[in-house]
Structures are given as C-alpha cells and as structure tokens.
N, C-alpha and C positions, 0 to 999 in steps of 0.2 A: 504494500500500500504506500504509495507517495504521500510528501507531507504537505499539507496544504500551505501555499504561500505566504498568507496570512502568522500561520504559527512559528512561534520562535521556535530558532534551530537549538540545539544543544550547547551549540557555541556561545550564542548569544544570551542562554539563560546562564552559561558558568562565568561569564565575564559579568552579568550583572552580579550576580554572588560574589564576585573577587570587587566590585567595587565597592556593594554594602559590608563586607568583611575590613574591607582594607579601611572604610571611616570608623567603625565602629573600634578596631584596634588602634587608628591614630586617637579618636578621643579616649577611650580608656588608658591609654599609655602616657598621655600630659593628666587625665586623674591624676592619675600612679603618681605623675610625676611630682604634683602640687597636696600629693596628699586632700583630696577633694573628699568631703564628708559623706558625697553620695554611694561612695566603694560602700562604705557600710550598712547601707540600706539595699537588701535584696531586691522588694520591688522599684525604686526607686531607676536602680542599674539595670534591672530586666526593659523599663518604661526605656531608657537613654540605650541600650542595646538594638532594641526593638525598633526603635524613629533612626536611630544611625542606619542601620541595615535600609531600612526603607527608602532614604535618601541617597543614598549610594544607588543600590539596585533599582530604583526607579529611574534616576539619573542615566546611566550604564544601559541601560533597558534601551532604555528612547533612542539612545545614538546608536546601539549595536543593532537594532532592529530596522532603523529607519535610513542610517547613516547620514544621521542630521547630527555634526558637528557640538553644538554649542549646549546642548544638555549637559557632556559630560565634560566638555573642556570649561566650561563655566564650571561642576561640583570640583574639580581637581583646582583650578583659579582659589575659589571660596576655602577650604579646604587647606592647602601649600598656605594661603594668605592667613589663615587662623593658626594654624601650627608654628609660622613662622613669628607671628607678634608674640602666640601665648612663651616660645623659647626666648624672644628679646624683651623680655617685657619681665619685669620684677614677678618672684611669685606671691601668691596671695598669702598671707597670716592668717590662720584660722583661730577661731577664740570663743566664748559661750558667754553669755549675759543672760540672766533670768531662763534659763532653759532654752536661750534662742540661742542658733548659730550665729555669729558674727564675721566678717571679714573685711581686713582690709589691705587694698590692692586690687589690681584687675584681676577680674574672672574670664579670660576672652572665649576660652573652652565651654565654660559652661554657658555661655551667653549664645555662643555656635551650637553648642548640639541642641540646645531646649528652642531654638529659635527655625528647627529643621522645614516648616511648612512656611516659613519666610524662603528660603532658600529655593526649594522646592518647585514654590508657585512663578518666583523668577525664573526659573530655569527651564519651567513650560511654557511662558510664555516668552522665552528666547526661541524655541523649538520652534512655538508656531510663526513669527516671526521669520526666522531662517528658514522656514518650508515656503511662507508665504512667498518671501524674495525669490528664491532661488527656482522654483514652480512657476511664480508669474513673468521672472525679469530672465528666466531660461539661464541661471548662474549655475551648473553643471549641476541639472535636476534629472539628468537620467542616473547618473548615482544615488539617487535616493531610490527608496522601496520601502514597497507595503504603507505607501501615501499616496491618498487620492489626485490626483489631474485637474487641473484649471479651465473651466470655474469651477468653484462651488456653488451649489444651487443654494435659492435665499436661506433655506431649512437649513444646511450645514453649515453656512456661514452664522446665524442666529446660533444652532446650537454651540458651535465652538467657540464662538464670543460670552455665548452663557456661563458654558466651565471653565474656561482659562479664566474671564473674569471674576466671578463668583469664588472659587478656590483663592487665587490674589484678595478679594474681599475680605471671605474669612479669615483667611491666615494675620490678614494686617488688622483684622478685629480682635482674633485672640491676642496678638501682640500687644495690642494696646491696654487688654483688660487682665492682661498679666502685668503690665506696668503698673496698674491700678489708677487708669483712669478715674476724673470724676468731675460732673457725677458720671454714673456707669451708664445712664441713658444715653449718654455723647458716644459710646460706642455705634448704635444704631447712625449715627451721624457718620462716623469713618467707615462702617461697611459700606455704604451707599456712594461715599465720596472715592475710596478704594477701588468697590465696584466698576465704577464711572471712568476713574481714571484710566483703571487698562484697558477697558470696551471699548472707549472711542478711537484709542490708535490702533487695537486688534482689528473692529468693524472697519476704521476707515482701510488700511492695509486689506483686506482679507476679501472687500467689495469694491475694490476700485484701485487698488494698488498706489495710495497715496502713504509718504514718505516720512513726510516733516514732523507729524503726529508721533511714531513711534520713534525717531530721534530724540525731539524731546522729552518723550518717558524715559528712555533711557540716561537723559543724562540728569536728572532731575530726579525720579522716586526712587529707584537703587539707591542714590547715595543716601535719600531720606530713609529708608527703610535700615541702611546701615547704621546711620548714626544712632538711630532709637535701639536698634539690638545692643552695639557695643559701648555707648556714651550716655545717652539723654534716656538711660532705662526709665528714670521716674517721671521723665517730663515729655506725653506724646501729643503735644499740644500743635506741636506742628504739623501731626499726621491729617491736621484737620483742614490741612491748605488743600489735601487733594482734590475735594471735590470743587475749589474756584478752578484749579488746576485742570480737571476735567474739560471746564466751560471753555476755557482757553483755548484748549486741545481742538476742541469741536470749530472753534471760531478760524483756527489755523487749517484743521480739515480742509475747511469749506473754499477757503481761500485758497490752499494749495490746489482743490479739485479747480477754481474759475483760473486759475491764473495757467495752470496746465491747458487746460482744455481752449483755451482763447489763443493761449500763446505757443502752445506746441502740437494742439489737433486731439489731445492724449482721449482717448474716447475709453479708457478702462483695460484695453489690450487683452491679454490672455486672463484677467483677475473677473471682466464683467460676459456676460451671457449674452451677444449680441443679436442670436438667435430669436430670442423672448423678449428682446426691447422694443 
C-alpha cells in the first residue's frame, strides 16, 4: 500500500521529535544550570517538558512536511537567542519570603519556555506568510509540498485568517493575564486588538497579495510581544496599542491595494480568482 501524500513520512515525524527533544533538553539543562525551583516540582516539569516538546515538534513538523523554511529556522533563531542571553546574563539568586519563592536576576529561560504559545503563534504565522509569498510571487514554490495552489477560494482564505489569527489572539491574551493584567476585563480588549492585528496583514496578503501590511507587523508586534515576555512582564499596557495598530494596518492595506492597482495594473495576480470576478 503507498503512503498517501498528504501523511508525514517517517522522516519527517523523527526530525520533528529531534526538534521537541532537543528544546526541551536545552531548557532543562540552563534549569540545571540556575538551579531553577521548578526541577523540584514533578508536575510542574512534566507541564514545561510537555509545551517544550510541542514547540519544537510542531515547529520541525511544518518545515519538514511543507519545506517552508521559516517555522523552524525562526524556533532555532528564538531558541540559540535564549540560551545564549540566559549563559551571558548573570544567574538568578533564588531565596523564600513568607513561603513565597523569590528571585532576583533575570529568568530569561523560564520566561522562554512558559511563554511557548507566544513563540509558537509567531512562527505560524511566518509559515503562512512564506507560503503566501512564495505560492503567489512564484519564489521557488514548486519546492514546497503538501500546500495548496493559488488562489484560495474566499472559505480558505476566511478560514486560515481565522486560526493563525485567533491562536496569535489567544496566546497574546494569556500572556497578558499571566502578567496580571488589570482590570482582567482589558484582557477581552487585547484579544480583539491581537486578533485584529494579524488578520489584517494575513487577509490582506493571502487575498490580494499586498505587502506593506505584513512588513509592518513584523517589524512592530514581535519586538512588542518580546519585550513583555522578557522585560515589561508586569507592565502589558502596551499590548493594548495593537488594536489602533490594527486600524493602521487596514488604512495602509487599502492604500497599498489603490496605489498598486492605479500605478502598476497589479489586478491580484496568482493571490485573487479572476475567474469568479
């Protein structure tokens, strides 16, 4: 019996295990290293095992299955850049007050693994992103596999705008309600603005093949998204520019689709369905 196209190879599934392996031993071993509190809480480490593995292997997965680049060279990026601060970076002092742990010094490890669906939702929606490009502007799209062909019909562009945004939403909602937002109702505020944020340069990309939108997420909520994981853990007040930042996004869309289309002809290319127009 042949294997169906679709199903990862064998290959493909032990390289994703050799990715979730290999994070999950790089953060246990800076533990080790800092003497981190959570070694001694079984569930605790099973929780930080268990999300390590997943971001690895889900990372791993996408590019070995897809041979879309930026899944895993982005988790190796994040990953080398956290192992390498948390070894130049003073260790943290561990200490106890009133039965509460204390510490002081950075934590840049545990700030990295507990922060895994930050990482995660970035690194999906680099994927779609690099599928989008490389599929609609023809940047050496017959090496990719087991992805769909341009266009996408309205249904598939709605749906994949829905979960690459929605997962980015959530993740930067728990982020913030782990910071201990407040009040906690403002969380409902940063889903929506989150949400928002990466829907409009995913939708605009993904139906029309416009540019300037997802640049500027990129250069803009990564770094936000980093500063709150590693620096401004208690203060996510900023996270609540996304949703002006959204409107922004939309207004630069729009302008990118008239100024294209007037000045260059660009009528959507291989991204819109010319057929059904």
């Amino acid at each position: 019996m042949t294997r169906s196209p679709l199903r990862p190879s064998p290959s493909t599934l032990a390289l994703a295990a050799l990715g979730g392996a290999a994070n999950v031993a790089a953060v246990l071993a800076l533990f080790a290293r800092a003497d981190y509190p959570a070694l001694e809480s079984p569930p605790e480490l099973a929780v930080l095992a268990a999300t390590g593995f997943a971001l690895g292997f889900v990372s791993l997965f996408v590019s070995a299955h897809t041979r879309l680049l930026t899944p895993a060279v982005g988790f190796v990026a994040v990953l080398l850049g956290t192992v390498y601060t948390e070894l130049t970076t003073p260790m943290p002092e561990w200490g106890e007050l009133g039965g509460y742990v204390i510490v002081e010094g950075p934590t840049h490890v545990w700030s990295y693994a507990n922060s895994w669906y930050i990482w995660l939702s970035l690194l999906l929606i680099a994927g779609l992103v690099e599928f989008s490009v490389r599929r609609g502007y023809g940047l050496g799209d017959r090496r990719l596999r087991n992805l769909p062909s341009m266009p996408l019909s309205h249904t598939a562009v709605l749906g994949t705008v829905t979960v690459g945004a929605g997962f980015f939403g959530i993740g930067t909602t728990r982020l913030v309600l782990r910071a201990g937002i407040n009040p906690r109702v403002a969380a409902a505020v940063v889903f929506v603005g989150a949400t928002a944020v990466a829907a409009v340069p995913l939708a605009a990309l993904l139906a029309r093949g416009l540019l300037v939108p997802t640049v500027l997420f990129a250069l803009l909520v990564p770094y936000f998204l980093t500063i709150e994981v590693f620096t401004a853990t208690d203060s996510p007040v900023h996270i609540l520019l996304f949703g002006p930042y959204a409107i922004g996004l939309l207004i630069v869309a729009a302008f990118e689709n008239w100024l294209r289309s007037r000045l260059r002809g660009w009528n959507g290319g291989r991204f819109a369905d010319h057929q059904s127009a």
